[in-house]
C-alpha positions in Angstrom: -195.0 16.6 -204.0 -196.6 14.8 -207.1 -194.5 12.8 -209.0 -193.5 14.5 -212.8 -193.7 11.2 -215.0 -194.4 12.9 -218.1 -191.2 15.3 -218.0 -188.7 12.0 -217.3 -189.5 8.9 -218.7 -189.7 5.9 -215.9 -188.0 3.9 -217.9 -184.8 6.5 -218.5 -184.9 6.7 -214.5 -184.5 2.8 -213.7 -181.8 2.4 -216.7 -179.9 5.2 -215.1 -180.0 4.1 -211.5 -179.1 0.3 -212.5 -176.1 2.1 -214.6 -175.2 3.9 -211.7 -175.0 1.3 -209.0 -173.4 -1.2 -211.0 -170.2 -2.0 -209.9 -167.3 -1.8 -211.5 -164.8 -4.4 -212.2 -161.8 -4.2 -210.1 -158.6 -4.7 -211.0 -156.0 -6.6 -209.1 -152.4 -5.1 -209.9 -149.4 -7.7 -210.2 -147.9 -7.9 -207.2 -144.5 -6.0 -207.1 -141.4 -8.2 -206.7 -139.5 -6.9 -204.0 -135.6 -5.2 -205.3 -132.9 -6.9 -204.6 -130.9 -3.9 -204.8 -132.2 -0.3 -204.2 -131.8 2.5 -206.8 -129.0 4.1 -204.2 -127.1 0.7 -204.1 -128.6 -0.7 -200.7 -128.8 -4.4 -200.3 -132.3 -5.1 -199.8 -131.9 -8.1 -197.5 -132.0 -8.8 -193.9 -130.0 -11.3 -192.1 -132.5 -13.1 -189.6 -131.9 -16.1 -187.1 -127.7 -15.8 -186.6 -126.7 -18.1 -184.0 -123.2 -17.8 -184.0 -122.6 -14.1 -182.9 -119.1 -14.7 -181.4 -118.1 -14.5 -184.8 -118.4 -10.6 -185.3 -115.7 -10.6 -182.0 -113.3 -12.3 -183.9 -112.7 -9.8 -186.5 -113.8 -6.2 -183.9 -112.2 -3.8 -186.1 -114.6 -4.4 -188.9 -117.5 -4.9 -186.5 -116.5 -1.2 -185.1 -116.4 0.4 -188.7 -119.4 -1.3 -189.7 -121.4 0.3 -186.6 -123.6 3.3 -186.7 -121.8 6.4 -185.9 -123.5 6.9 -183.0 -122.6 3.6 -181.6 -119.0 4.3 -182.6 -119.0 7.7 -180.8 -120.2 5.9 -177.9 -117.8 3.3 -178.1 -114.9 6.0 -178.4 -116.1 7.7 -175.5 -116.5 4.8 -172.8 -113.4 3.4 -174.0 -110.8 6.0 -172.7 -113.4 6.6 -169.6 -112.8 3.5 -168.7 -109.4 3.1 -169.1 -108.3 6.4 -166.9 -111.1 5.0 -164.4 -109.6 1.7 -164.2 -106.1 2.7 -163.8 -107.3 5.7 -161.2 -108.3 2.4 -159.4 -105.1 1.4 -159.8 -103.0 4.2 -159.0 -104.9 4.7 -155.7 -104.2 1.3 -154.7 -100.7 2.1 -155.4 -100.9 5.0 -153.1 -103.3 2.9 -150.6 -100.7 0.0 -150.1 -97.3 2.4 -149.6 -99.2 4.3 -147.3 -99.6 7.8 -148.9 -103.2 8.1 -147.7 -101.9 8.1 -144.1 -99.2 10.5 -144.4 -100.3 12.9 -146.7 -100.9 15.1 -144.5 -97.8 14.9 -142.1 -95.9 15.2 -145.4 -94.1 18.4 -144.9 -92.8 17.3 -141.6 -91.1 13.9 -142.1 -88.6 14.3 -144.6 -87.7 10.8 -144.8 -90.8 9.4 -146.5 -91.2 9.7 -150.0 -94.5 8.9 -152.2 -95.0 6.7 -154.7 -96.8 9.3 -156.4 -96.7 12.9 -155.3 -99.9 14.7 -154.4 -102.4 11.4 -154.7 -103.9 11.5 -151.6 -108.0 10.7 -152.7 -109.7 8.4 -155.5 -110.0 12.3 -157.5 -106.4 13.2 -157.5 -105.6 9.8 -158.6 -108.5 10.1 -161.9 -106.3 13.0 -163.0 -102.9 12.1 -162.5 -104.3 8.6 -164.2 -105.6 11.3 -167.3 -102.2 13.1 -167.1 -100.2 9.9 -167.6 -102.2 8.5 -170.4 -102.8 11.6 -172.6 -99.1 12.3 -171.5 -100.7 16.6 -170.5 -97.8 16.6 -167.9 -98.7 19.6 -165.2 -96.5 19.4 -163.2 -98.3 18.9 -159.6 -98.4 15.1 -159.8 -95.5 13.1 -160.3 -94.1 9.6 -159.9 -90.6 8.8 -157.7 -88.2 5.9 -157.5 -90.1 4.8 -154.2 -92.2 2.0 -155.8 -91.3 -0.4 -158.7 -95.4 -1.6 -158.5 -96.2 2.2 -159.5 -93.4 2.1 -162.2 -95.0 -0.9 -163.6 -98.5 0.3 -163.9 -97.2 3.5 -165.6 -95.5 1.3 -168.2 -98.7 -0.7 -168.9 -101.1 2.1 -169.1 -98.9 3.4 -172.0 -98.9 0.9 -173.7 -102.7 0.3 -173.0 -103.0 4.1 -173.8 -101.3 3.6 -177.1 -103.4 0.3 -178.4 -106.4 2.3 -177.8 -105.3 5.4 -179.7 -104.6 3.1 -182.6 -107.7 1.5 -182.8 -110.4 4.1 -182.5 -108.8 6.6 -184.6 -107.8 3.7 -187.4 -111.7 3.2 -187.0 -112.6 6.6 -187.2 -110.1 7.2 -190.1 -111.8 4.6 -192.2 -115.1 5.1 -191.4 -114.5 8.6 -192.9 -113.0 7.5 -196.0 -115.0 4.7 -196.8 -115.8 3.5 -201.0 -119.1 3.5 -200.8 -119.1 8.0 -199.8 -117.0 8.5 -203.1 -119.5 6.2 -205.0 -122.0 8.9 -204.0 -120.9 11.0 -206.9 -121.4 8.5 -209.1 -124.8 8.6 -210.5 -126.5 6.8 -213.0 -129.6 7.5 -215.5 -133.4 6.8 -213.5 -134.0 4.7 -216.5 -133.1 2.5 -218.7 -133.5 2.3 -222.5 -134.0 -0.3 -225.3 -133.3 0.9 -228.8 -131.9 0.1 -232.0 -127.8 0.5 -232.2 -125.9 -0.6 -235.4 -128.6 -2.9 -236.4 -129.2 -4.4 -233.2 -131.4 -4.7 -230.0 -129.3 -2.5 -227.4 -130.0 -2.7 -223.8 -128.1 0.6 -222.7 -127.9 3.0 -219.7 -125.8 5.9 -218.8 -123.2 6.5 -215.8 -121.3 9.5 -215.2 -119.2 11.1 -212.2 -119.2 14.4 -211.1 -116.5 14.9 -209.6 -113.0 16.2 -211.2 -110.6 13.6 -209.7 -111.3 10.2 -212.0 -111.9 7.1 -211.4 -109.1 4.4 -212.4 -109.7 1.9 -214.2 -113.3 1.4 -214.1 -115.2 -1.6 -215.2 -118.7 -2.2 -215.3 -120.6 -4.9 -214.9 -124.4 -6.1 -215.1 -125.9 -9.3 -213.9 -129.5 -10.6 -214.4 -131.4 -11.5 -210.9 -134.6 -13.7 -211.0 -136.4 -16.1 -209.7 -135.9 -19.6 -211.6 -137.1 -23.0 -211.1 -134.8 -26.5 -212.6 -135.8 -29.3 -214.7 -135.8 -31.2 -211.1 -137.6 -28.8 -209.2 -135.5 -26.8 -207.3 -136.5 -23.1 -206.7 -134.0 -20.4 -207.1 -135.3 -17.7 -205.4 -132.1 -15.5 -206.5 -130.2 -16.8 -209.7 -127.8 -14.6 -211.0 -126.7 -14.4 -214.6 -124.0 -12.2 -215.8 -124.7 -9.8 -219.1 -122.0 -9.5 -221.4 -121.4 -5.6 -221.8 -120.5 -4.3 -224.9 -116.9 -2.3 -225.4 -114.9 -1.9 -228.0 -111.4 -2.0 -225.3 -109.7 -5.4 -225.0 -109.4 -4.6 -220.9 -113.1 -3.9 -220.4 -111.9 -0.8 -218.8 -114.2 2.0 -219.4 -112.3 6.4 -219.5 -115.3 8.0 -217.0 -114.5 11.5 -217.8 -117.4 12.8 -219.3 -121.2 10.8 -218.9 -121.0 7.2 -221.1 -123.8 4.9 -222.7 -123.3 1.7 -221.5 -124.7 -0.5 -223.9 -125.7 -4.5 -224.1 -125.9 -6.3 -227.2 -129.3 -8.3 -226.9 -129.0 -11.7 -228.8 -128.7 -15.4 -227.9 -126.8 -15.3 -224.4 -128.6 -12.2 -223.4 -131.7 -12.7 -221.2 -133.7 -10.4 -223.0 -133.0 -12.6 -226.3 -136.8 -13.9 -225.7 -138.7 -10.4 -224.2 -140.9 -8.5 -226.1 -142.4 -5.0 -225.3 -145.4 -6.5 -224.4 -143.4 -9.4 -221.7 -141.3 -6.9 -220.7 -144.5 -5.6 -217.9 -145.1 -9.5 -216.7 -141.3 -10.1 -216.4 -140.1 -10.8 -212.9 -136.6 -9.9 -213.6 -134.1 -7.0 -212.1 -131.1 -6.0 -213.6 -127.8 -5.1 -211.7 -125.6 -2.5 -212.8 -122.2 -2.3 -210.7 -119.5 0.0 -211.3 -115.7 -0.8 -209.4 -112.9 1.2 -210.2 -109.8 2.9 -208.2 -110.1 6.3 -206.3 -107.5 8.5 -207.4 -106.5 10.8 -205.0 -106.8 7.7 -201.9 -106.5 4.8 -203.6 -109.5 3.3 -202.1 -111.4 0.6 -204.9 -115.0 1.9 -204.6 -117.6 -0.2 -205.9 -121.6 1.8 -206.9 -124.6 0.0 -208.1 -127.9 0.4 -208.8 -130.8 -1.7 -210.7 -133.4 -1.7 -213.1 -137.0 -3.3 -213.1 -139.0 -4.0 -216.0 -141.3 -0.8 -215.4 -138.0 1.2 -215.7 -136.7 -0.1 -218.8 -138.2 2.0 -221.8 -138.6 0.2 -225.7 -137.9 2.5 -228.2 -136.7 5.3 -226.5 -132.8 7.0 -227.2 -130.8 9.2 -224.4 -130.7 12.9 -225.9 -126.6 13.8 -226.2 -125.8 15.8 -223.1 -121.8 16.6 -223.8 -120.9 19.8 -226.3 -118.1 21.7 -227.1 -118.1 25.7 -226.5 -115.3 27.5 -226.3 -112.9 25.0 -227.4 -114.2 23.0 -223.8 -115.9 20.3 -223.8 -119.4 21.2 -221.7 -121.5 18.1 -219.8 -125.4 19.4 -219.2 -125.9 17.2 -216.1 -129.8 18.7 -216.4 -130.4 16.3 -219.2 -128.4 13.3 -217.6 -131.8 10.7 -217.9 -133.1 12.6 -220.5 -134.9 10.7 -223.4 -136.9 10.4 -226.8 -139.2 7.9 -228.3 -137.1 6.7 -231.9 -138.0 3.6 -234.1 -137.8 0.6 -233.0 -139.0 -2.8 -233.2 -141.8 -3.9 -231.1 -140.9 -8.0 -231.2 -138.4 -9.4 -229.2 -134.4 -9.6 -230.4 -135.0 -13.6 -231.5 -138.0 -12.5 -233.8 -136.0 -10.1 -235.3 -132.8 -12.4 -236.1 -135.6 -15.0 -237.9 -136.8 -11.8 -239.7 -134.6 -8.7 -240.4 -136.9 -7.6 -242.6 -138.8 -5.8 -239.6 -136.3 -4.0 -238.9 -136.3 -2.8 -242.8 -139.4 -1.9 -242.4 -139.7 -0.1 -239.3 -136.8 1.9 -240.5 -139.0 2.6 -243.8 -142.2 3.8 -241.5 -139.6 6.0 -239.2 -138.3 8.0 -242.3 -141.9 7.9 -244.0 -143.2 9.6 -240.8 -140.0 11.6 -240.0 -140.1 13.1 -244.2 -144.0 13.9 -243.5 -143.2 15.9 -240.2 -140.5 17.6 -242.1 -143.4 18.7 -244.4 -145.9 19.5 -242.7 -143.6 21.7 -240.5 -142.0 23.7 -243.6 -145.9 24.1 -244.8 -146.9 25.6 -241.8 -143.6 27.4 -241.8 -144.8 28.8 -245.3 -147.9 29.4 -244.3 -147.3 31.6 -241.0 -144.9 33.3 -243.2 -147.6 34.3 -245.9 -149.6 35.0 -242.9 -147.3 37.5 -242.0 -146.5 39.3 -244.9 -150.0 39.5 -245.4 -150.7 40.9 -241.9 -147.8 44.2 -242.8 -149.1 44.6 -246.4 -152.8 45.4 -244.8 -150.6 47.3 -241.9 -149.2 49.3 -244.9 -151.8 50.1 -246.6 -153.8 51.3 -244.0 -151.3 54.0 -243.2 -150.7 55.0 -246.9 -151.8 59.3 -246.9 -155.2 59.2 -249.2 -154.7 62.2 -252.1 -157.7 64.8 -251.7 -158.4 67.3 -254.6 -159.8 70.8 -253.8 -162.3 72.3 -256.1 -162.2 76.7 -256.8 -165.4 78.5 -257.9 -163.5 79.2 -261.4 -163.3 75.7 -261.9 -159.9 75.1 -262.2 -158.5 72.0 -260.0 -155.3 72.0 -257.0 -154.7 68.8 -256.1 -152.6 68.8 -253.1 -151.0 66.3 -250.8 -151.4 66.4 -247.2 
């Protein structure tokens, strides 16, 4: 096939190649600091190299609630199997030593001998008279006599054994049940987190809520700044915590979580955030901790509930839309518009450039309400103008079905004019 130079250009075919395989720059993303706490409260941190395990014996109970369920169920199980095996063991030794293996059978005849225990005659009917005494079921084929003090013995110590059990794996099971962290489950909190303008000042704010009915007592919230620092001398922090005043107007710090509430930070000199402008905010290493603690009401249990925010979840200039109303004379919570937000004016500099110059904030203000008063206008215009559209659009529909008068003509000349 010959070659059609004159319809493309060689030149136009060698620029678009060389445009085509050049490569493109790549871009290398930040790598992402790992969370020290999770969005559902998890600690994100693994405990590696533990030489002293005896430890966790010392305190079993809370080893046995912090276990897996399946590891508890497992436990639960093979601790009462054991026990009724062990004292089976024990009970047919019992029988072993007084000779009741021997005469079992020759036990109708000799009505001088009497049992320790009645009816144990194998390693099986030992198991269940070992089940019947612990469980205390009682059926009335087995039973123990005066013959043996040994056998009177054991049955007191499996009882008590029997009992200390009991105790322990239902105490576990009871508070594995009814541990803080299920009722903290119901306690959410907003996906994001805002920075906005409040009273004249940065605001670092969030919202929390509970949905349940039963309330939490006196709740307090706390937040607490996690980064990675370094000291005049040197030493690397890896995890420094700061704590975040939170602002509330209550002396106790105690916060009334019966309806969703905007948790708000002032930003200014001990805050952080003092220093972070929209633009740091995306190269800022930093997570913040939110932790709510407060009092179950109907157990009494303190349940604590926590979350944390990054810098890409913290949005400038944006304001949570109002989710609680009133209807009926109730007060109504739309729980569909829980992290719900909108963009508002706001400052883009950083809380210590807008202390040196309040005048910023004058005139953001200024450029909000210019471009909120020109919105305003051009929605009434086009308000106006759909609604001259409109009328215009029935005056042609009127018209058109107006009935057109149409005059008849007679050969004598004179003229009917009639309507139809």
């Amino acid at each position: 096939m010959l070659a059609r130079k004159s319809i493309i250009p060689e030149e136009y075919v060698l620029a678009r190649i060389a445009a085509e395989n050049l490569r493109k720059p790549r871009v290398r993303d930040r790598p992402r600091k790992a969370r020290f706490i999770a969005k559902n409260g998890a600690c994100n941190l693994a405990h590696k190299n533990i030489r002293e395990q005896g430890r966790f014996l010392q305190d079993i109970f809370t080893t046995l609630v912090d276990l897996k369920w399946r590891h508890t169920l497992v436990i639960f199980t093979m601790s009462f199997l054991c026990s009724w095996l062990l004292f089976a063991m024990v009970w047919w030794l019992v029988a072993f030593a007084h000779g009741d293996m021997d005469r079992i059978d020759n036990s109708k005849g000799s009505a001088n001998w009497t049992p320790c225990v009645t009816d144990v005659g194998s390693f099986t009917s030992a198991f269940l008279f070992s089940i019947e005494v612990q469980v205390t079921i009682g059926f009335g084929g087995r039973m123990m006599t005066e013959e043996c003090p040994t056998a009177i013995t054991v049955l007191i110590l499996q009882n008590i054994v029997g009992l200390i059990i009991n105790a322990v794996m239902l105490g576990c099971i009871f508070m594995k049940t009814a541990q803080a962290h299920r009722r903290a489950e119901t306690l959410i909190f907003s996906r994001h987190a805002v920075i906005a303008v409040r009273n004249g000042r940065l605001c670092f704010m969030f919202r929390v809520g509970d949905l349940r009915k039963s309330m939490i007592i006196s709740a307090s919230v706390r937040i607490q700044a996690v980064k990675k620092t370094t000291t005049p001398e040197g030493e690397i922090i890896p995890i420094h915590q700061l704590d975040i005043p939170v602002d509330n107007p209550i002396e106790s710090n105690n916060i009334f979580l019966v309806a969703p509430l905007i948790i708000c930070h002032i930003i200014d000199k001990r805050s952080p955030l003092y220093d972070i402008s929209p633009s740091d905010l995306v190269n800022q290493d930093l997570e913040l901790i939110v932790i709510l603690e407060g009092v179950v009401e109907t157990t009494g249990i303190t349940t604590q509930a926590r979350t944390s925010y990054i810098a890409e979840e913290i949005l400038w200039g944006h304001r949570f839309v109002p989710i609680v109303t009133e209807e009926e004379g109730v007060y109504a919570v739309d729980y569909s518009k829980f992290g719900n937000t909108i963009k508002v004016a706001a400052p883009r500099c950083s809380a210590r450039e807008l202390d040196e110059k309040p005048s910023i904030l004058i005139q953001t203000l200024q450029k909000s309400e210019l471009s909120h008063q020109n919105s305003l206008r051009k929605r009434n215009s086009m308000r106006r103008n759909n609604s001259i559209r409109r009328n215009n659009s029935m005056r042609r529909t009127n018209s058109s079905l107006m009935v057109p008068k149409v005059q008849f003509i007679t050969p004598e000349g004179n003229q009917n004019a009639s309507e139809t």
